[in-house]
Structures are given as C-alpha cells and as structure tokens.
N, C-alpha and C positions, 0 to 999 in steps of 0.2 A: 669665942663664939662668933664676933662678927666675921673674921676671915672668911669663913664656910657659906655665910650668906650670901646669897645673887641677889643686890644690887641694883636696881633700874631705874631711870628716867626719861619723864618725858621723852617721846618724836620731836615735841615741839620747841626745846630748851634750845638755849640762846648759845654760838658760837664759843664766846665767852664764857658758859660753865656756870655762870649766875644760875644755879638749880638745885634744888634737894632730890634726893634717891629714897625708895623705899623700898624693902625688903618685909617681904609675909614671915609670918613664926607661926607655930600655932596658936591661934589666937589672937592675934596680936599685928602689927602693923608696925614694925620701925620707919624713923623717918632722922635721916642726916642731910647736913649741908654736905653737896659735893666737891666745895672746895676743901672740904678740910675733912677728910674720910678716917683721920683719927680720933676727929674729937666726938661731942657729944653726939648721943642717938636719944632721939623722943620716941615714946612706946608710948600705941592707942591700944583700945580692946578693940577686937576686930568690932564689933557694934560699934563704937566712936567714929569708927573710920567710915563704916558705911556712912553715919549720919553726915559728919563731914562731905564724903561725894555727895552725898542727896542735895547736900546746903551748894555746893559750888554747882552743879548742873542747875537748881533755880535757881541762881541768880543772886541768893541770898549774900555774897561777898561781894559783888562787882561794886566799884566806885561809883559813887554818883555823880552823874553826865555822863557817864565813858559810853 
C-alpha cells in the first residue's frame, strides 16, 4: 500500500534530509521519517492532524525563548 502513496515534504527541510514525509489516505494522514522510507508509518485521523496544524501555526510547540 505505501508504494502507491505520494510522499511530500517540507520546501523548507534541511539539505540533509533530517525530515519526515506525509502522505493523505482517506481519512487519515501518514507520517514517516524520510530517512528510513521502509520503516515505520504513524497514522492520524484526518481531525488529529488538523488539530496538530492549528497547535504548530499558534505557537503552541515552539521552544521557550526561541
């Protein structure tokens, strides 16, 4: 099933590759490290995943002081 999938990340990811990819389903939201494209896949409900953007656009993950 993952073959078939397209795959994206970030514009903004690091030369290096230091990045996760995610792929839509229905429903659903995978989410892999892109070094290692065999191994594990996390699945959100597509409502998780919204909530997640909402929490990263305020702010709610940023480090303190950064």
């Amino acid at each position: 099933m993952h073959a078939t999938l397209t795959w994206r990340k970030s514009t903004r990811s690091a030369a290096a590759g230091h990045c996760v990819e995610v792929a839509n389903v229905p429903s659903a939201v995978l989410v892999r490290d892109s070094k290692d494209v065999d191994g594990p896949v996390l699945t959100f409900a597509a409502t998780e995943w919204t909530g997640f953007i909402a929490g990263i656009r305020a702010g709610e993950f940023d480090r303190p002081g950064a």
